[in-house]
N, C-alpha and C positions, 0 to 999 in steps of 0.2 A: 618808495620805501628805502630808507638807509640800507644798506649791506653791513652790520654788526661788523663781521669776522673782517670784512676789508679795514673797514677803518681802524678797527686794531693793530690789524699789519702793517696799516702806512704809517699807523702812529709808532710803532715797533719801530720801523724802518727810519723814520727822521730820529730816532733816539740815537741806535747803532751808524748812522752818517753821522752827528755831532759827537758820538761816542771816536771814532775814528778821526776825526779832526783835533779834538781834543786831546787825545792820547798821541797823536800825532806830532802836535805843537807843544805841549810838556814835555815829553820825552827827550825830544832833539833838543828843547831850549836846556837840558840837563848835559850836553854834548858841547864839546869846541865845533861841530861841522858848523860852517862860516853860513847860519842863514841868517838874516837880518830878524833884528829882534820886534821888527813891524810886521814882520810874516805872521811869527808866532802870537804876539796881541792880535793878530786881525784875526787866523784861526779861532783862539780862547774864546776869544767874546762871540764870532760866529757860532760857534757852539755849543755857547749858553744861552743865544737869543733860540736858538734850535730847541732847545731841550725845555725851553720856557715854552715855547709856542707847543710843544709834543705834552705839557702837562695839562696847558688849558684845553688841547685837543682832546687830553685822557676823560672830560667831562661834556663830551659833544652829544653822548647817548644821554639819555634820564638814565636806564638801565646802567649805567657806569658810576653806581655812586662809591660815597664814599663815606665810612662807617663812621660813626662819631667818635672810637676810638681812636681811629685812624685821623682823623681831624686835628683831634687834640694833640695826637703827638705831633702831628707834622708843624701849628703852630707852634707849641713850644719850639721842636728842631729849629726853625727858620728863625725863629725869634732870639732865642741865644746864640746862632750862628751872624745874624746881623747885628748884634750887640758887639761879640766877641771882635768880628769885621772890622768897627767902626773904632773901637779900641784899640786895638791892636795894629790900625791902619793898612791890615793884610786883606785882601779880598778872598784870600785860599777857604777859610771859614765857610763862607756863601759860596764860592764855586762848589765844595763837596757836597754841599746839604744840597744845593740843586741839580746835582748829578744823584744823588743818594733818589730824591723825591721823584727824578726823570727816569729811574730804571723802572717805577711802577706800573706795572701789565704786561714786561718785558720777559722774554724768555733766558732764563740768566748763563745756560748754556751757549746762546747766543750771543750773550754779551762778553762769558770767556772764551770764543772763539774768537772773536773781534779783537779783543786785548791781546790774547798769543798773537796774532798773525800780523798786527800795528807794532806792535812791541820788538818782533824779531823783525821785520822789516825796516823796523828804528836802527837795530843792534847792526843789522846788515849791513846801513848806509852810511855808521857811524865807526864801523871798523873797517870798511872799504875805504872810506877815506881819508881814514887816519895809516892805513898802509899803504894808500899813494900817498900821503904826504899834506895833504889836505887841512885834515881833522890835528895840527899837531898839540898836545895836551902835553903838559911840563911833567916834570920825573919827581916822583913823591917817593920818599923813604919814610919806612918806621923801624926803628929798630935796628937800624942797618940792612934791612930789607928793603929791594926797590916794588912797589908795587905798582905795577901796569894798569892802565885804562883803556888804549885803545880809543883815544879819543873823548870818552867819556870823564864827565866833571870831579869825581869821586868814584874809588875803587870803592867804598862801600855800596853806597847808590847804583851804582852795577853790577855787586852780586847781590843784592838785592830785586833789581829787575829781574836778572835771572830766575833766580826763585821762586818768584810769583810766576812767572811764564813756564816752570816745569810744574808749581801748582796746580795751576789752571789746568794746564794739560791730563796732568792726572786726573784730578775731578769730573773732567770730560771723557776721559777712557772709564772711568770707572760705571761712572751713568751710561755710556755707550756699550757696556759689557765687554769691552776690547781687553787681550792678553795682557798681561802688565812683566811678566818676567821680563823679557826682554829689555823692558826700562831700566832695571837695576843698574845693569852695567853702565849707561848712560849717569845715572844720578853718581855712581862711585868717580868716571873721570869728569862729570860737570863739576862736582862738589871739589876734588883734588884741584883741578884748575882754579877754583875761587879760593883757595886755601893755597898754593903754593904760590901763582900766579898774578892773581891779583890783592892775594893774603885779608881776604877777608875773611875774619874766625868763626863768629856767628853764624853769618849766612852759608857757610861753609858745614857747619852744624844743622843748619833748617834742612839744607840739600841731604845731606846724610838722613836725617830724621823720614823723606819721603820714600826712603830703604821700607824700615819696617810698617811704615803706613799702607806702602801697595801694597806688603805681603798681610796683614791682619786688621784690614780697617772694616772684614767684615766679621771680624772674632766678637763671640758671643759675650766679651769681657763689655763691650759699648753697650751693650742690651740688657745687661742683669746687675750689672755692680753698683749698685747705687755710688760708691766712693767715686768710681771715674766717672759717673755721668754729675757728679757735685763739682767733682775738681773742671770736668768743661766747662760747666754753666757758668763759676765763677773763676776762671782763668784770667779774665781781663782786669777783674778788681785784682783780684790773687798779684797780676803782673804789676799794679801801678801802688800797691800797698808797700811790694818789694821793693820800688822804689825808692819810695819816701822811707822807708826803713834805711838802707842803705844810705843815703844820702844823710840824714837825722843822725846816723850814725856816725858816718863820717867827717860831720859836724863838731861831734863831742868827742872824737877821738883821732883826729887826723893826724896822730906820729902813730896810728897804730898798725904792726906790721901788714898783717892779713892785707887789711883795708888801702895802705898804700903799694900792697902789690896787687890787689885786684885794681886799682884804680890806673896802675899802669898796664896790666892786661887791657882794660877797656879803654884805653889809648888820653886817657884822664879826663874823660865825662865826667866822672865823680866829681872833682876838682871843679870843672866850667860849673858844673850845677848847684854846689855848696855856692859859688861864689854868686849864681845870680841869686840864689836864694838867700842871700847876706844883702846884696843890693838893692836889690827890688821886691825880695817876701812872695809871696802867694799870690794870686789874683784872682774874686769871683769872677768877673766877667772881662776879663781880657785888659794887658796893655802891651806898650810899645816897647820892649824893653831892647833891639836889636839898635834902632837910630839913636838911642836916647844914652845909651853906651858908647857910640861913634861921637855924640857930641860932648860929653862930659869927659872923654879919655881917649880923645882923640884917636884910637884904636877900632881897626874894622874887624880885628880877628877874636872875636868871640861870639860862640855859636852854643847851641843845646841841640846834642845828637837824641835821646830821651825821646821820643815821641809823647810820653807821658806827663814831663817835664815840660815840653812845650806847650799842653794844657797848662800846665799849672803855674807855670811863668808869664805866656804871652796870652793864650786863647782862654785861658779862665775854668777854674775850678767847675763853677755851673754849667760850664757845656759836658765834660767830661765826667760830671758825674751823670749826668744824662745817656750818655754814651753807654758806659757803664749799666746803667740800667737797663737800656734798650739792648742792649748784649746779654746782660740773664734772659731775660722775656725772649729773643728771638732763639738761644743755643738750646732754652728748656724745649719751643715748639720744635727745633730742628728733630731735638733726639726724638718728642713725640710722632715724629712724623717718620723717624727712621732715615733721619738727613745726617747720619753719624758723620760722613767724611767731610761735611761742610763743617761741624761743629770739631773735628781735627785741625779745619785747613784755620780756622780762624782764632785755634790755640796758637797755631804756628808762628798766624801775623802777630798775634799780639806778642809770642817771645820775641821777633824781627823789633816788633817795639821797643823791647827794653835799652837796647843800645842804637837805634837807627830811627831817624827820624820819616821814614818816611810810612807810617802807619796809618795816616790820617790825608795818605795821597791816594785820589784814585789811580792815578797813571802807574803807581807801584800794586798798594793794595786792593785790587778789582774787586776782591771778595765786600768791600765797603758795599757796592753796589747789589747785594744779595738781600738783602732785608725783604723789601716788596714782592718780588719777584715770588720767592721762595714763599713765601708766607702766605702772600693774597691769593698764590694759586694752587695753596694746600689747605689752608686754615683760611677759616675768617676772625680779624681782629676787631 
């Protein structure tokens, strides 16, 4: 007779090993530390042939099915994620939707233990080395400000990492019932460092924001107000409508003062993004718009920080609205189930989105990996 509960665990456990190689090998390739970029390919695809093999294991019991809800979404997901792929000529599409599908049966505590501990162990080997001399990362100014990395490819991109790793952390003190006062002071000089140090504003803002999250994330404002439990549910549309507002805007009025000094706060995203959206327009289902700019204009320095923007320029309109949807559906079960501080953390990501592209990474945003976890083993869908 099968052992049920075993085979879960092992299937648990090939997740969280490719979960760790993968966060492993993204992370550092995000870093000058000197590893060959074959290291990193051979990790990636190691643990996605892992997490494929840990999905078809997820259907080894009868007892192990899986709902017809559940079905349909997961086709569609895969299906616009390998569209988007194939368009776009990126494989990041398919790598997320199959880490997304691979945390199903997982314990998601588990899995943000695993990201803190990969993550800072990233951070560890990548400012070790870059203080012997190692990791050396060239000298970025804004503003007449130098902003440090410590080795790392973008000061945004690392306080960003950060963020999600005191995220995480919280989210696991909070379900583990641990003290949180003492974190305060912690988030005030992590947050001042990514703000004077590595002068990243936003993420320097999300860190501040986990101030008043550990002290009232059990206030009875998340449980009766209907107003804040509407503005959770739809925060991610809320965030990507802001967007295109902005942008649409800045479109039709680009000598206008406001708008050319918010676009130089945001270090002139605005700007990159009016201009792909002059170029290249919208896109349901995904294009190349990154090579196809290298070769028309000879020019490699143009980027979309916009996470949302990156939907809607490269990965395509239809994924993102999907996205979208599966984020009301899942924030509405969180709060019925009394998951407030998950339907907080993942307000947070998505502001992290507005200016910072890395919303739609798992190696940044772990919380992507919650959906399943969270859901199949409190509700059924």
């Amino acid at each position: 007779m099968i052992n049920r509960e075993k085979i879960y665990l092992d299937a648990e456990s090939l997740f969280l090993l490719a979960l760790d190689l993968f966060l492993f090998a993204d992370i550092m390739d995000h870093t000058y530390f000197p590893m060959p970029s074959e290291i990193n390919n051979t990790l990636e695809l190691i643990s996605v042939v892992l997490v494929i093999i840990k999905i078809l294991w997820d259907f080894k019991l009868k007892e192990n099915f899986i709902s017809l809800s559940s079905f349909i979404i997961l086709t569609i997901f895969i299906s616009l994620s390998i569209l988007s792929a194939l368009n776009v000529r990126n494989v990041q599409p398919i790598i997320t939707a199959i880490l997304i599908m691979g945390a199903r049966k997982v314990d998601f505590l588990k899995i943000l233990k695993h990201f803190a501990i990969v993550a800072t162990f990233c951070l560890s080997i990548t400012f070790t080395a870059y203080f012997l001399g190692i990791a050396n990362s060239p000298v970025l100014v804004r503003d007449g400000v130098i902003r440090y990395t410590f080795g790392y490819k973008w000061p945004t991109d690392l306080a960003e990492l950060i963020t999600f790793i005191l995220m995480s952390e919280l989210y696991i003190c909070i379900h583990q019932k641990k003290r949180l006062s003492f974190r305060i002071p912690i988030y005030v000089i992590v947050g001042l460092f990514s703000y004077y140090i590595i002068n990243a504003r936003l993420a320097s803002i999300a860190i501040f924001i986990l101030i008043p999250v550990s002290l009232f994330y059990n206030s009875k404002i998340f449980q009766k107000s209907k107003l804040v439990k509407s503005i959770l549910v739809l925060f991610m549309p809320i965030c990507v409508l802001l967007s295109i507002f902005l942008v649409t805007l800045y479109t039709r009025f680009p000598k206008s003062i406001f708008l050319v000094n918010l676009d130089n706060l945001l270090s002139y995203r605005l700007y990159l993004e009016v201009t792909g959206v002059k170029l290249y327009g919208y896109t349901i289902f995904g294009q190349n718009i990154v090579d196809d700019y290298i070769v028309r204009f000879h020019n490699s320095w143009f980027y979309i920080d916009s996470s949302y923007y990156i939907f809607l320029l490269e990965y395509g309109i239809a994924l993102l609205i999907f996205l979208c949807m599966m984020y009301i559906v899942f924030v509405k079960r969180c709060l019925q189930i009394q998951e407030h501080i998950l339907a907080i953390m993942l307000s947070i990501s998505c502001i992290i989105g507005l200016v910072a592209q890395v919303w739609y990474l798992p190696e940044y945003n772990i919380f992507l990996l919650s959906f399943f976890p969270i859901i199949e083993n409190k509700l059924k869908i």
